[in-house]
Structures are given as C-alpha cells and as structure tokens.
C-alpha positions as CSV (number, residue, x, y, z in Angstrom):
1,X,188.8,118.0,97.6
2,X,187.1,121.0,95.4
3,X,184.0,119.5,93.2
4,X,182.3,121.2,90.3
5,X,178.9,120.1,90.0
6,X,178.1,118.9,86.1
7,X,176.2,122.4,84.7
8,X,179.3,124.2,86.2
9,X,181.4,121.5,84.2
10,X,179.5,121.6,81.3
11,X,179.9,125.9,81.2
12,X,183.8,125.3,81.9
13,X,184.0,123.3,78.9
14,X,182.1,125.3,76.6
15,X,184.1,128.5,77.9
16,X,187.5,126.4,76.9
17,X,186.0,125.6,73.5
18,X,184.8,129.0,73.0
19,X,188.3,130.3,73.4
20,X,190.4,127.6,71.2
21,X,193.1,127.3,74.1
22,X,195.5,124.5,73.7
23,X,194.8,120.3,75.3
24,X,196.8,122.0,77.8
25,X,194.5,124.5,79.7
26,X,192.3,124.6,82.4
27,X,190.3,126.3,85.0
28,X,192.6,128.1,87.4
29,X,190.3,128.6,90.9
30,X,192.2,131.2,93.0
31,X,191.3,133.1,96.4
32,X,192.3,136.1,96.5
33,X,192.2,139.2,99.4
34,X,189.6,141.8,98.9
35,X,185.6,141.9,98.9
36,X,183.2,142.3,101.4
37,X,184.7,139.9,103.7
38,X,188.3,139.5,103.0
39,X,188.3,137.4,100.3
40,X,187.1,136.5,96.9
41,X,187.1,133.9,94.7
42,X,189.0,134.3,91.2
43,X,188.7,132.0,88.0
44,X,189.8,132.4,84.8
45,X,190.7,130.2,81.6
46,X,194.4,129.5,81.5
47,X,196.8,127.7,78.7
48,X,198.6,125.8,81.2
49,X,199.5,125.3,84.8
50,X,202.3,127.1,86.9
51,X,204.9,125.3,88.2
52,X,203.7,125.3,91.8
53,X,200.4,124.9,91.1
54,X,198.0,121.6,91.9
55,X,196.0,120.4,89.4
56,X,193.1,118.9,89.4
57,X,191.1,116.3,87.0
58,X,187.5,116.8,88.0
59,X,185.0,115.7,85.4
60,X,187.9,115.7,82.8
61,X,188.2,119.5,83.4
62,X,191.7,120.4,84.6
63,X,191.8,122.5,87.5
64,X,194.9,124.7,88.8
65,X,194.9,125.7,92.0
66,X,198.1,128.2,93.8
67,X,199.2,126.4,97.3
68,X,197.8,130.4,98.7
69,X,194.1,129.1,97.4
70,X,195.0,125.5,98.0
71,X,194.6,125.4,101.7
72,X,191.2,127.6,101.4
73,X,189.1,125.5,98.6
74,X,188.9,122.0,100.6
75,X,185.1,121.0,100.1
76,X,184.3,123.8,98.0
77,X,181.6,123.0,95.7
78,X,181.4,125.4,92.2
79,X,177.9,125.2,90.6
80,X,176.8,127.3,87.8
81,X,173.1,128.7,88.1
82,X,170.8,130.8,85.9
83,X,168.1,132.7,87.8
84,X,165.7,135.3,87.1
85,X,168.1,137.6,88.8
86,X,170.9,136.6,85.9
87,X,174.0,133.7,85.5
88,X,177.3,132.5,86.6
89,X,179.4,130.5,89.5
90,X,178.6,130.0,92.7
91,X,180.8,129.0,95.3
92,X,179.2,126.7,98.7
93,X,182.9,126.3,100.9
94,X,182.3,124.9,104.0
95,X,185.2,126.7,105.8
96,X,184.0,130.1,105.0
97,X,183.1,131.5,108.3
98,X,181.1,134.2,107.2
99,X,179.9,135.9,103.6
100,X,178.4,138.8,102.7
101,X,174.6,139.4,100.3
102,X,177.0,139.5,97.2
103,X,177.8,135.8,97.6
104,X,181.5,135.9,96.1
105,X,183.4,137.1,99.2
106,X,184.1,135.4,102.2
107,X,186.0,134.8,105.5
108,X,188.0,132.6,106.7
C-alpha cells in the first residue's frame, strides 16, 4: 500500500482547496516512461477518478491510481519537503532498483 506522510497530506489538501475542485477529486499518482532511469513519477489534481482506476483513502485524501502505476507504487512513501535547495514531493519506493541525482526518475 502507497502512504503519504502528513506534510505531504496537509500540501495535497491545500492544493485541492486552492483549486475549488468538486467533493469528488483527488490526487492521481501515476508512473509514467521517461527520465533518467526509465521512469517518472506523475501527480496532478483531478475532478474525479477513471473508471479503471484504484482509489485510495489515505489520510482522507483520495488517491487514483491507473492499474499501469498500480503494480509500481506498493510501499511507496510521498513526503513533501522544503530545503534550502527549494520545495515539493518526494517519492522513497522500495522497488525502485536504481535512481538517478534528480530524485524523480527511477527503475524498475
């Protein structure tokens, strides 16, 4: 099972506020091919789910996930840091085999 840690939560939230989407919409967490390593992590705001999608009630944030991504996001953990060197998600996947210095691509 995917986990978002509370900060990465809390942003989530406040990004679904921000954009006045309908009780319906969620966090859709996709892989996708391409990056450094062969693959890359997508997310984005959506109104509602598609109709093959899984979704996902972590932290009452609704999470849709493609069965493509599915079988790639087991025991991924999505945290949201702010450094000196700027903000945003971070992904720690256990499965990823490898990674590269820009720390959203991966293999598999």
């Amino acid at each position: 099972m995917m986990t978002l840690t509370a900060t990465a939560t809390e942003k989530v939230q406040d990004f679904i506020q921000e954009h006045g989407v309908e009780s319906e919409a969620g966090l859709r967490v996709a892989v996708l091919p391409g990056g450094c390593s062969g693959f890359q992590y997508g997310l984005n705001i959506e109104d509602e789910p598609e109709s093959d999608d899984e979704i996902l009630d972590i932290r009452g944030v609704k999470i849709f996930i493609d069965p493509f991504s599915a079988q790639y996001l087991d025991g991924v953990e999505i945290d949201y840091v702010t450094s000196v060197m700027g903000q945003g998600f971070t992904f720690s996947n256990p499965n990823a085999s490898g990674g590269c210095g820009c720390g959203s691509s991966f293999t598999a």
